[in-house]
N, C-alpha and C positions, 0 to 999 in steps of 0.2 A: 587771288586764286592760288590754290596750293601748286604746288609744282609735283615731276612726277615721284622725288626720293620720298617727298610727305607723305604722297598717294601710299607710296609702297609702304614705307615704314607705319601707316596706321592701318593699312590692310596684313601689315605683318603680326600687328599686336592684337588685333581682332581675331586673328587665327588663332594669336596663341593662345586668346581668354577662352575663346571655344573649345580647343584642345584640352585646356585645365580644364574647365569646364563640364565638357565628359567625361572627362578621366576621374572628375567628384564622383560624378554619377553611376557611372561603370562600379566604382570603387564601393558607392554606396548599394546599388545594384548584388555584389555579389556579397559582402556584409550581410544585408536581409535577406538573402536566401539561406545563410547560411546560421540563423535563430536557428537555437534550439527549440524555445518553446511556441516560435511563431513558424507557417509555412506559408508559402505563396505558389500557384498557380495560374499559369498567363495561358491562354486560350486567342486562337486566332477568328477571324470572323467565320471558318468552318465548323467552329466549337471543334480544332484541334487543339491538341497540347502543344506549345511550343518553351515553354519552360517549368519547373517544376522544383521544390528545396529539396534538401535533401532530407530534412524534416518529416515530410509527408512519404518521402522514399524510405525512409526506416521506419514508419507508423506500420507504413504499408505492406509492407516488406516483399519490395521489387528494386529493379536498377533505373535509373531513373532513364538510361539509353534504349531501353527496351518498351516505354512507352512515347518518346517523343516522337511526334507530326501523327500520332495515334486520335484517332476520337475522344472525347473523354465520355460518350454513350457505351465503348469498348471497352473502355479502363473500369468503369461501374461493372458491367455486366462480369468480366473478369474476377473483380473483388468480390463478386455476387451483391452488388447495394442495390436492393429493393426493396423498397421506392428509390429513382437515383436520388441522393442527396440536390440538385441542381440541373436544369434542361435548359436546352435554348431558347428560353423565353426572354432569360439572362441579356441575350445580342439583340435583345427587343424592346429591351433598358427597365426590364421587373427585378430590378436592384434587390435584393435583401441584407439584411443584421441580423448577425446572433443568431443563424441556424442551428440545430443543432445536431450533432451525429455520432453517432455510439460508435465507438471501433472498439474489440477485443481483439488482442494480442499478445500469444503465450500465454496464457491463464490473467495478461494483465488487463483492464477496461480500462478506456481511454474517454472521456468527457472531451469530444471538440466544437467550438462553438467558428462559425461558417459568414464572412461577408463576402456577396458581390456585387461587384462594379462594373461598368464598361468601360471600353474606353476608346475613345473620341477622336478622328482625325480630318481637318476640314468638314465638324460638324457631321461626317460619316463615323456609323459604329466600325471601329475596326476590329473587336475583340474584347474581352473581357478578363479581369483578374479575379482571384478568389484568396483568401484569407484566411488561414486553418491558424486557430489558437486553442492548443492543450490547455482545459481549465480544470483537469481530474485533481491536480497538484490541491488547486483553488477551493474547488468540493471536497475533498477529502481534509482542507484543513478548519472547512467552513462545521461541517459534519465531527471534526476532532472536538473544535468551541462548543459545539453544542452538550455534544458527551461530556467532554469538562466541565461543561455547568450542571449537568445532573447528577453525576460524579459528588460536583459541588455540594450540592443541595445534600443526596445520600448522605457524604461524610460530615455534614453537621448532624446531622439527625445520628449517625453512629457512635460521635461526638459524643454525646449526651446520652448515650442508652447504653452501651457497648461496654463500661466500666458498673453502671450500678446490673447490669445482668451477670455479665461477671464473677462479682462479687458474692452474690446469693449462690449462684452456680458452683460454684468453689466449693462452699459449706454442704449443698446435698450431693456432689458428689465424695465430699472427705465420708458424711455419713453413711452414702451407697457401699462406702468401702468397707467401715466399720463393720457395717451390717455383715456385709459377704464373708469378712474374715469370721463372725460371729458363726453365720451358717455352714461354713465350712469344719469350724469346731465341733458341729454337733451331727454334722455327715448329713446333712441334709438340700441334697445335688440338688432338687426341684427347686427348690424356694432357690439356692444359685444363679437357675437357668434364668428365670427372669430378673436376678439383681444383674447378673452380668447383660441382660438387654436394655433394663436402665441403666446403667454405665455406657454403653454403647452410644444408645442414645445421647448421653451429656456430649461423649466426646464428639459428635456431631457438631450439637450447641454451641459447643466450644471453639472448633474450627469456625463456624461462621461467623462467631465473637470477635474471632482472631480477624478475620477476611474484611470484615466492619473496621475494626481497626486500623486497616492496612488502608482502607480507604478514606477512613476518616487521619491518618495522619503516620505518612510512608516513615519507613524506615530510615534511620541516617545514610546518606548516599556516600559512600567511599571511593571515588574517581583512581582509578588507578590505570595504568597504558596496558593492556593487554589483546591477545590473538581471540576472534572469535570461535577458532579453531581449539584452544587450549579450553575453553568452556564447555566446549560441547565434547570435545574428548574425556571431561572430568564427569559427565552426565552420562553419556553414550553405556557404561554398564547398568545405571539403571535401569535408561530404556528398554534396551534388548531383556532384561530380564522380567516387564514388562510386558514385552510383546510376545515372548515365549508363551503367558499364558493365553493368550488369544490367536496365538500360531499367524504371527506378521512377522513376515520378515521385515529387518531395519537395513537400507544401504545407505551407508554414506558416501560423501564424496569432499573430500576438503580441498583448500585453495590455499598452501601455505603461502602462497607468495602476496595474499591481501595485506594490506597495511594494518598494522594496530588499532584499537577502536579505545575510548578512553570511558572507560564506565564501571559499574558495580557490578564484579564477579557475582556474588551472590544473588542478587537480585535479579540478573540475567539468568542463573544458572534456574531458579524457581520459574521465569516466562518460559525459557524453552522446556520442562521438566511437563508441564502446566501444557504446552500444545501438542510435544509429544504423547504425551499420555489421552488429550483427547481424541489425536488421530486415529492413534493405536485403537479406544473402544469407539470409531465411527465406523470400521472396519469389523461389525461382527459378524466371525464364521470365517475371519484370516484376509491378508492383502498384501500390502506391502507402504511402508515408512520410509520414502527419502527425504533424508536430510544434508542440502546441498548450502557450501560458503558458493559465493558469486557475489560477481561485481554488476554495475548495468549501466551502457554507456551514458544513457539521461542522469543518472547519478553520480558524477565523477568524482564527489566529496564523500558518498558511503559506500558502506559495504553490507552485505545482505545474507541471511538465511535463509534459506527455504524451508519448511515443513510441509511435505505432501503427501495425502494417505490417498488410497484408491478404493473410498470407499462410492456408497451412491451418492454423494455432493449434497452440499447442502440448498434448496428450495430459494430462486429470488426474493422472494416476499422473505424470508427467516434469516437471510443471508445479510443483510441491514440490520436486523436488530441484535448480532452477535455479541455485539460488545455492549450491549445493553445491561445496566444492573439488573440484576433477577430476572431478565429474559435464561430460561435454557430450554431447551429439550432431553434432557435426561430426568427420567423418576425422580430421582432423588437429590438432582444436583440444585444448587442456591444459587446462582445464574449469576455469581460474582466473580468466578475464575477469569475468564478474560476482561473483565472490566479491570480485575486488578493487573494482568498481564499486560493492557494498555496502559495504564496510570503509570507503572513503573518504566515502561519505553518512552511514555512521553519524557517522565521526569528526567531521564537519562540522558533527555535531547533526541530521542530517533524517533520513530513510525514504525506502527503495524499494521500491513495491507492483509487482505482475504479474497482472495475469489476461489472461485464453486462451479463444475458443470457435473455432467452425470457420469464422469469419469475421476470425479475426486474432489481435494480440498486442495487449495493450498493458504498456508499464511504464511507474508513475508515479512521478515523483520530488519527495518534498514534502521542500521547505528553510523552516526558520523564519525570518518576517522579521527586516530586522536590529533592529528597536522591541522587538520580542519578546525576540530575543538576549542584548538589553540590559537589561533590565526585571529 
């Protein structure tokens, strides 16, 4: 038989493993609350709240003290979510995966996919947990693959057409010109009027040659460390002058104290050039152009643009296929401007978000800093 010092010293060390023991747990306990891209939610068997990340607190945008030992039928009604994402059916053990549930916040959508559990004590339900994973990152890169392959496909096919058009195009405009200087000699303004609307027309043909081009095979990228700030201050006169003729006001707002971004001045300076200038005509009959630097706590390695006009927004269903080759909505436009405004952010290493309500556009353009780049 053990004696009493044994007794104590293994009831001492049993203590202590349980003490480490929780102390894992606790530890790991407050680690997974504190994912970025995961949230958790603990429910007591009143289908109260009893804990909550801080994740779903910033999704949602509340303090997380202000809804604990709250219902979570309260916290729905609150956020207005109807149908609730999840009922007490939950504490009844009608488990689910992969729910899914739409949040928008600040012009941004959020894609989060939804598990619950119960959970168990002496074979009694005591409560339940819930499982919030952000998967917009996930879709928006799944939806990037896809665009790059059509992209793909496009710039072979421009590959092979874009130089023999070209080519012919070169010679009837050099002749469109001949011609004009001809009829100009002879003071004959009519026969003019329409050589100068076929030149017009070439120069059209031409641009979209060039857009072909661009898609079928970018421009050399010249990486260099620069302010996002110093790009759009190099642009910002042509906008406003721009916008003057459609009577938009342009406000900006910069952030000189973002980090450097390490990318192509040029190439950047034609994207923002390129969404400015469509904000400006979605706005017809005047509005207003902000163009805001910012940072976003989900994003601790980029930095961001804003471009947002106040015009009527653009339609869900059309709002998906912006970045589409030759999808557009203008008369006259070749539905290749933002495909190539994406192509050159992806090449760059960043992303271009869009969202839309009936109060305006926005597109955001996140560049990773140049530390980042580097790293």
């Amino acid at each position: 038989m053990m004696d009493d010092s044994a007794l104590i010293a293994e009831g001492n060390h049993v203590n202590s493993e349980s003490i480490k023991q929780e102390l894992y747990i606790r530890q790991f306990a407050q680690g997974f609350l504190s994912l970025e891209g995961i949230g958790v939610l603990l429910l007591d068997s009143e289908f109260r709240i009893v804990e909550i990340s801080e994740m779903i607190c910033s999704l949602f945008g509340f303090n997380r003290a202000d809804i604990i030992d709250q219902s979570a039928e309260l916290w729905f009604d609150s956020l207005s979510l109807h149908p609730h994402p999840f009922d007490r059916s939950l504490l009844e053990g009608k488990t689910f995966r992969n729910r899914v549930l739409n949040r928008k916040r600040d012009k941004h959508s959020h894609k989060l996919m939804l598990d619950g559990e119960v959970l168990r004590e002496n074979g009694m339900v005591s409560g339940a947990f819930i499982l919030f994973r952000d998967v917009s990152h996930l879709l928006t890169l799944e939806e990037q693959i896809r665009r790059s392959d059509r992209l793909k496909t496009i710039g072979q096919i421009a590959a092979g057409t874009a130089h023999e058009i070209r080519n012919p195009l070169t010679a009837i405009k050099g002749f469109m010109q001949l011609l004009n200087k001809a009829l100009s000699d002879r003071d004959m303004s009519k026969e003019q009027e329409f050589v100068s609307i076929v030149l017009s027309e070439l120069e059209r043909v031409n641009d979209l040659v060039s857009e072909f081009l661009l898609l079928s095979k970018p421009k050399e990228i010249k990486l260099v460390p620069i302010r996002m700030g110093t790009i759009l201050h190099e642009i910002l006169p042509m906008i406003r002058s721009e916008a003057m003729l459609y009577k938009v006001t342009v406000l900006y707002y910069p952030k000189p104290e973002l980090p450097s971004i390490l990318a192509d001045k040029e190439q950047l300076k034609q994207v923002f050039l390129n969404l400015g200038k469509n904000a400006i005509e979605a706005m017809n009959g005047g509005g207003t152009l902000i163009i805001r630097e910012c940072s976003y706590p989900y994003e601790p390695d980029r930095v961001a643009v804003e471009i947002c006009d106040t015009g009527s927004g653009i339609p869900a269903e059309v709002l998906e296929k912006v970045f589409d080759p030759f999808f557009t909505t203008k008369p006259l436009g070749t539905g290749l401007g933002l495909s190539v405004c994406q192509r050159i952010v992806h090449d760059l290493g960043g992303s271009i978000e869009v969202s839309s309500d009936e109060g305006g556009t926005q597109f955001t353009v996140l560049m990773p800093h140049a530390d980042a780049r580097m790293d």
